[in-house]
Steps between C-alpha positions, in 0.01 A plus 500: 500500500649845376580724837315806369575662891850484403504591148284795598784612777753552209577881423532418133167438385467874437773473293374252293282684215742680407734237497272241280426843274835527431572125388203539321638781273898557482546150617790589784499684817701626755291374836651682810367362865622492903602115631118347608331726311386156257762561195652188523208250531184687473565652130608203343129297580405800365637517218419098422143578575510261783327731753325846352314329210723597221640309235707191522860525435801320601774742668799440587664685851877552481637536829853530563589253801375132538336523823280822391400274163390228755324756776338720224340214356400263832329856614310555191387130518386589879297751337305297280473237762689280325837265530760638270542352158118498420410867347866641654812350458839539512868419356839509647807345406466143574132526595176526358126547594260527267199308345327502151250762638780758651410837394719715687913327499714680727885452357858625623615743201778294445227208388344767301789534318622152422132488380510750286805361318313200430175705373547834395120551472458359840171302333204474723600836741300785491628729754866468673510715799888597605445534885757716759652675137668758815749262548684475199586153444711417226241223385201713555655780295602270213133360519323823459743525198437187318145525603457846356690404142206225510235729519694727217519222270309179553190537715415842547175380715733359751415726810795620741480684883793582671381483832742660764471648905722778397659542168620761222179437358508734223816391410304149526211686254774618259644139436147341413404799260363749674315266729252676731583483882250367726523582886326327789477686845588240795434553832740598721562579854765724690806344554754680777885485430752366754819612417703196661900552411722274632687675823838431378630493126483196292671402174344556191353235261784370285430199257296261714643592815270651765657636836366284761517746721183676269325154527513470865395898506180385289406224714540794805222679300272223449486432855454888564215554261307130642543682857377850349255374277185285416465245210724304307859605394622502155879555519654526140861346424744450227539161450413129645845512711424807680117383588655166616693719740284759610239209577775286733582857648117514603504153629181388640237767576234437740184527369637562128558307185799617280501424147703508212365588151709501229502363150687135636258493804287151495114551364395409860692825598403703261108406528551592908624813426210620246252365727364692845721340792307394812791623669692825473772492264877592351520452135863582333517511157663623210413773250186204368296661805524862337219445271462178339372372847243604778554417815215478720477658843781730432560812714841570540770488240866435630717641172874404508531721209719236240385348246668232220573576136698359284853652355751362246841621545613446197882603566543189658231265349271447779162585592225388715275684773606826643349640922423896404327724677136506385348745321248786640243358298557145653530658823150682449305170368659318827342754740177507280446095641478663848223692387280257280225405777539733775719809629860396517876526572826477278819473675784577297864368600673877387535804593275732327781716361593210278121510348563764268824323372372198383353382130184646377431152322689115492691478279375359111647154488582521137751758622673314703463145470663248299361509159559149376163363518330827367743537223367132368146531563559814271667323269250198470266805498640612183667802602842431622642845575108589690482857319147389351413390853274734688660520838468819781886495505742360214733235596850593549735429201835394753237251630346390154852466343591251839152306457622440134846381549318240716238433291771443223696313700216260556405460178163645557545808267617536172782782391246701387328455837208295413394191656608193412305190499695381817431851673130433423470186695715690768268774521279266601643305770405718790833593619777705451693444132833431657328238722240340181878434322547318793219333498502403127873436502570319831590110483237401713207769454644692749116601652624443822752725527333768281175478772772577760598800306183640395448617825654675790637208703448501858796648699538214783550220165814674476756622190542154365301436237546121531390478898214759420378220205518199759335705764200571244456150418454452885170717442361587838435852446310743278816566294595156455074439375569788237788391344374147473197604299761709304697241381187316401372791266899534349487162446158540317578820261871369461450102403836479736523192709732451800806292514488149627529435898844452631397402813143284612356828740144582358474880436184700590220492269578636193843602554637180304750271620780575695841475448806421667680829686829456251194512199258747642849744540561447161170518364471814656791673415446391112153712501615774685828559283260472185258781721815710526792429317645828572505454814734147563781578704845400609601494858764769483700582828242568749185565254341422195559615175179496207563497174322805438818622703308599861680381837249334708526382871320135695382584861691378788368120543385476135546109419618663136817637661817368357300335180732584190217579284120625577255646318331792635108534511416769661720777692474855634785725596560607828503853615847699433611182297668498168429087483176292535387275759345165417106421605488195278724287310645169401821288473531416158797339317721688226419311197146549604578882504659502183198321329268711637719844476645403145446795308732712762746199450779701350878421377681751422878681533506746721814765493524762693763761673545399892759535744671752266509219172311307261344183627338244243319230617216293331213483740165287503229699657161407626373848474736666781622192633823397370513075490890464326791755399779401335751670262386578163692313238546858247312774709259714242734803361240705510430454889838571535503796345192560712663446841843679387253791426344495840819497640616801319181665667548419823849486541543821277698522145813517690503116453702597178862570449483892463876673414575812563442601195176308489348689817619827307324449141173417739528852664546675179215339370275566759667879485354515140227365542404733786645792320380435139249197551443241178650353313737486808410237687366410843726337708339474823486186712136473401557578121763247436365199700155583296749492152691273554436327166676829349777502629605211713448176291647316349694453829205464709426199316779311509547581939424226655586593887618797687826480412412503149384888598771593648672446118309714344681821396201767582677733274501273176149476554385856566670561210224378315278735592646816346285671224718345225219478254466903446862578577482632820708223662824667332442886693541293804826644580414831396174514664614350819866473507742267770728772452577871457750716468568777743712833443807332658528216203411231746185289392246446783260206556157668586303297700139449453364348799242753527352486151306793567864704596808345379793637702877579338736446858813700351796711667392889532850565340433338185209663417683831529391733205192343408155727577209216344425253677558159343154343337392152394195517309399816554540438879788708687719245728481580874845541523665349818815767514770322752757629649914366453404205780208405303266590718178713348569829564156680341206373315332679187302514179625800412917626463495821382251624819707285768867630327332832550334449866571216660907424406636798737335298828684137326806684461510643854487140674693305258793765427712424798382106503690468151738777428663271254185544278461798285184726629462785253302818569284467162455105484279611191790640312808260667659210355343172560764236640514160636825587641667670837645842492836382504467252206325791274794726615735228320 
């Protein structure tokens, strides 16, 4: 029997004319509406004319978690009075209810997807209705895409709503066509805020890492707000390890039961927590309780203020789930559950200060989240690059270029970024691409192992991929029940089987047989290198070293430690760490890492300049990870000439043999070309190690070491870069001449260290007589005048004004130093002479 009392109780109902008006003319709209205001179950029997009288029509309800699929449809059945699977349905991975009369089929949005791939036109759907659109799931996103393109181009009667709590909705409006927005009022009631910081400061969120010291704060809080308050406590929390420790901080409560809802929590859980408690209650969930679920009884709202999304670093080739601060928008649907039946209270773990600071929104996952998955769905799709995709926000191209290489490297997509047929079927496995290779490509099926990894693995089965299998086939918990039905539906869509039994223990239902622990290790590390080839590594001093070329670290106690190969599965990076830390991984052996890494197998020479020399050595590299070196028979000339090259630039070019003469003709040169620019050339350190095809080969070529270098006349080879071709090269000596001749007869090197000065050093007597300064090019020397000892007696750039000023003071002080030397009154007019008084008087 239908519960009209309770249908009539849901807010939305006034929304719905306009609602059914609009699917009744532009075929899509935007449908905006509070948590319990009816959107989620309400609408839909609605919509399939299974309450209201309207026409029949299947519809389909995405929602973006399993356990909302499963509660949004078991509520709607409650409100028909009947058992689900009879007009209302649903489908999960690895589960489905439904019955040749279901009208209304609640799916996850990754279902939706794999179903579209199979049936474009989605046959036998009238209406799809894309449920809590807010939260910006990568699936959900690339549904309303594909969905949209089938409305565009195959079945423009198909019907769409994006249904959300809170949402950009006319960003939502703009994506379906100008789709009109439809908003429901809810009902609402106050809802006071606690500000509850923690007394002391705690560490900030890094990778999966949560201060304890904020978890035990938390607990604090809930225990506050049950003393403070009435009605049940919803306390909201990052992850399943930090409920698991807030509820053992709690311990037992008098009076109270405390539950844990999250999206691994056993049905039996789960249906407590959605239905009224006889006794007051604790429920600690994840981000699921924001608004894909109503909790009953609710009154106070505990918010830790984290949340989980995921991240790629793709620096280091890892990525998995991230602990950020949540959003304002998360934080203001997580008070809104206090509110929902009766005035409430939010207590937020922060200080309010920090309010202000934190996101408007989450985060879009298709901005940071790996891509792999989306990047073939678009390319089964049709539209590898997703630029005819209508998505809110484009995906990244650094992300989309790293999806491909895997994708390639898979075989799933071709060059030109289509899907092969082999990325088709692994489109449609369920699971990850990297782990549907290992699925397909695995000696014995590998669905066991695949299972494992399809899922967040329980912390307390430990890092070792092989224990964490055995402990699974145990069963005995809810994890162990999920990844046994798992393995049946991978077996199913795969064909795999499962290697024979090395040993006669019986394995749980539906896990297959077991095998011996030598086996099972092997087994396991085979589909797990195939999952991640890039990331085998060798035991290398203290660490790990991938082949993608990251460091990574096992945890004190791991049973991995001191295994010469692994493969890794999953790993984070801990806070202030270069390096990654394993979560999950397995021994494997190293021809099982070359198999499965092959394409990064690599042998190759590899020369380079080191400890001040060439080295050659032929190296076979897996990836980073070097397995043999051993001299090359005839190292590669042209790697040679490489590494002589890079030792010229870091060493400098005076790894040559320069002469005298040859550090002179490179100061000219760089005097002309200062002074008088081309055709002189550049001679810089810079300009000659970038030319060095001008004007050092062909001795380059035939070095083989660093001695060879040193052989190298620098002069000979500079030489070569003298304007010869226009005649220029033969004014070098009267442009820039080693020598010149001064008044006395005596001919004087002029140096041109400073090519923007050059400086003539010369005894003041022997320039005796002359008034011009001496010029090279147009440039007058800076002439260094010295007196008999040597020693510079006066600077200038300009004789005839220092004979005429400044030669009385030099006169003065050097007159009775050296009487022997001549000292006229007019220098200008005197006799210029190398010689002492008494000499010119002979």
């Amino acid at each position: 029997m239908i519960r009209d009392d309770a249908l009539a109780a849901l807010p939305v109902r006034s929304a719905l004319p306009d609602l059914t008006a609009a699917l009744d003319g532009p075929g899509a709209a935007v449908l905006v509406a509070p948590p319990g205001t009816g959107k989620t179950t309400l609408v839909p029997l609605v919509l399939a004319g299974l309450v209201g009288g309207g026409p029949a029509r299947r519809v389909v309800v995405a929602e973006p978690r399993r356990i909302a699929a499963r509660a949004a449809a078991r509520r709607m059945a409650w409100l028909l009075g009947e058992q689900p699977g009879v007009s209302v349905g649903h489908t999960v991975r690895g589960e489905r209810v439904v019955g040749p009369h279901t009208r209304v089929e609640v799916v996850t949005t990754g279902v939706l997807l794999q179903r579209l791939q199979r049936d474009q036109e989605l046959a036998g759907t009238d209406v799809v209705v894309l449920d809590e659109c807010h939260e910006r799931h990568l699936d959900a996103d690339t549904a309303a895409a594909f969905l949209w393109d089938v409305r565009q181009t195959l079945r423009p009667e198909l019907r769409l709503v994006a249904a959300s709590a809170t949402t950009d909705a006319q960003g939502w409006a703009r994506l379906l066509g100008g789709a009109p927005v439809v908003e429901a009022a809810g009902v609402s009631h106050p809802v006071d805020v606690v500000w509850a910081p923690p007394t002391r400061p705690v560490r900030p969120p890094h990778g999966m890492r949560v201060d304890p010291e904020l978890l035990a704060h938390v607990a604090s809080v809930v225990r506050r707000a049950l003393a403070e308050r009435t009605g049940d406590v919803l306390c909201f929390l990052p992850g399943v390890g930090e409920i698991a420790r807030v509820a053992g901080q709690l311990g037992s409560l008098p009076g109270i039961d405390v539950l844990q809802v999250h999206g691994r929590a056993p049905a039996a859980v789960q249906d407590a927590v959605l239905s009224p408690g006889e006794r007051r209650r604790v429920v600690l969930a994840t981000s699921v309780a924001e608004s894909s679920l109503t909790v009953p009884g609710v009154r106070v709202v505990v918010d830790s203020g984290l949340a989980r999304e995921p991240r790629v670093d793709h620096a280091r080739g890892l990525s998995g789930l991230a602990t950020v601060r949540a959003s304002r928008a998360a934080g203001a649907q997580r008070a809104g559950r206090a509110g929902r039946e009766a005035p409430g209270a939010v207590y937020r773990c922060w200080a309010q200060a920090e309010d202000t600071r934190l996101p408007a929104f989450p985060a879009p996952e298709i901005k940071v989240a790996d891509l792999t998955a989306f990047a073939l769905q678009a390319a089964c799709w049709g539209d590898p690059d997703a630029s005819g995709l209508a998505l809110l926000d484009p995906p990244p191209a650094g992300a989309m270029a790293a999806a491909r290489e895997v994708l390639t490297a898979v075989g799933a997509v071709e060059v030109t970024g289509r899907a092969t047929r082999r990325g088709t079927r692994l489109a449609r496995l369920g699971v990850h691409p990297r782990l549907g290779r290992a699925l397909l490509d695995s000696p014995d099926g590998g669905a066991e192992t695949v299972a494992l990894l399809s899922e967040e693995v329980p912390r307390e089965y430990g890092d070792d991929l092989a224990a964490a299998l055995r402990r699974a086939r145990r069963g005995g918990d809810a994890y162990a029940g999920r990844w046994a039905a798992e393995v049946r539906r991978l077996r199913g869509v795969s064909g795999a089987g499962s290697r024979p039994a090395a040993s006669g223990k019986r394995a749980p239902a539906g896990a297959g047989p077991a095998l011996d622990h030598g086996g099972e290790e092997r087994a396991v590390g085979e589909v797990a290198a195939l999952a991640f080839p890039e990331r085998v590594a060798r035991l290398d001093g203290g660490s790990y070293l991938m082949a993608s070329g990251t460091r990574v670290e096992l945890a004190e106690g791991s049973a991995l430690r001191g295994v010469p190969w692994i493969v890794v599965a999953v790993a984070d990076r801990p806070a202030g760490k270069g390096h990654g830390r394993v979560r999950l991984g397995a021994a494997v052996r190293e021809d099982v890492a070359r198999s499965a890494a092959a394409s990064l197998l690599t042998e190759r020479d590899e020369v380079r300049w080191a400890d001040g020399d060439v080295v050659a050595r032929r190296v076979e590299r897996l990836g980073a990870v070097e397995l043999a070196v051993r001299p090359p028979a005839d190292a590669d000339p042209e790697l040679v000439r490489s590494a002589l090259l890079d030792g010229l630039t870091r060493e400098g070019l005076g790894l040559l043999r320069w002469t005298e003469q040859a550090r002179l003709l490179r100061q000219r040169l760089a005097f002309l070309r200062a002074r008088l620019g081309k055709p002189w050339p550049d001679v810089s350190d810079e300009a000659l190690l970038a030319s060095v095809d001008a004007w050092l080969e062909p001795e380059l070529s035939r070095a083989r070491r660093r001695a060879d270098l040193g052989r190298i006349d620098a002069g000979q080879a500079l030489a070569r870069l003298l304007p010869w071709a226009g005649g220029e090269a033969a004014r070098l000596d009267e442009l820039a001449p080693e020598r010149i001749a001064v008044p006395s007869g005596s001919r004087v090197r002029v140096d041109y260290t400073d090519p923007e000065q050059p400086v003539l050093a010369v005894k003041l007597q022997e320039m005796f007589g002359l008034r011009q300064t001496p010029e090279v090019a147009g440039t007058p020397l800076l002439v260094h005048l010295l007196s008999p000892a040597g020693r510079p007696a006066a600077v200038t750039a300009d004789l005839a004004s220092f004979w005429r000023d400044g030669y009385r003071a030099v006169r003065s002080e050097l007159r009775g130093r050296y009487p022997k030397h001549p000292w006229p009154e007019d220098p200008a007019t005197a006799e210029p002479t190398r010689l002492t008084t008494a000499r010119l008087k002979r």
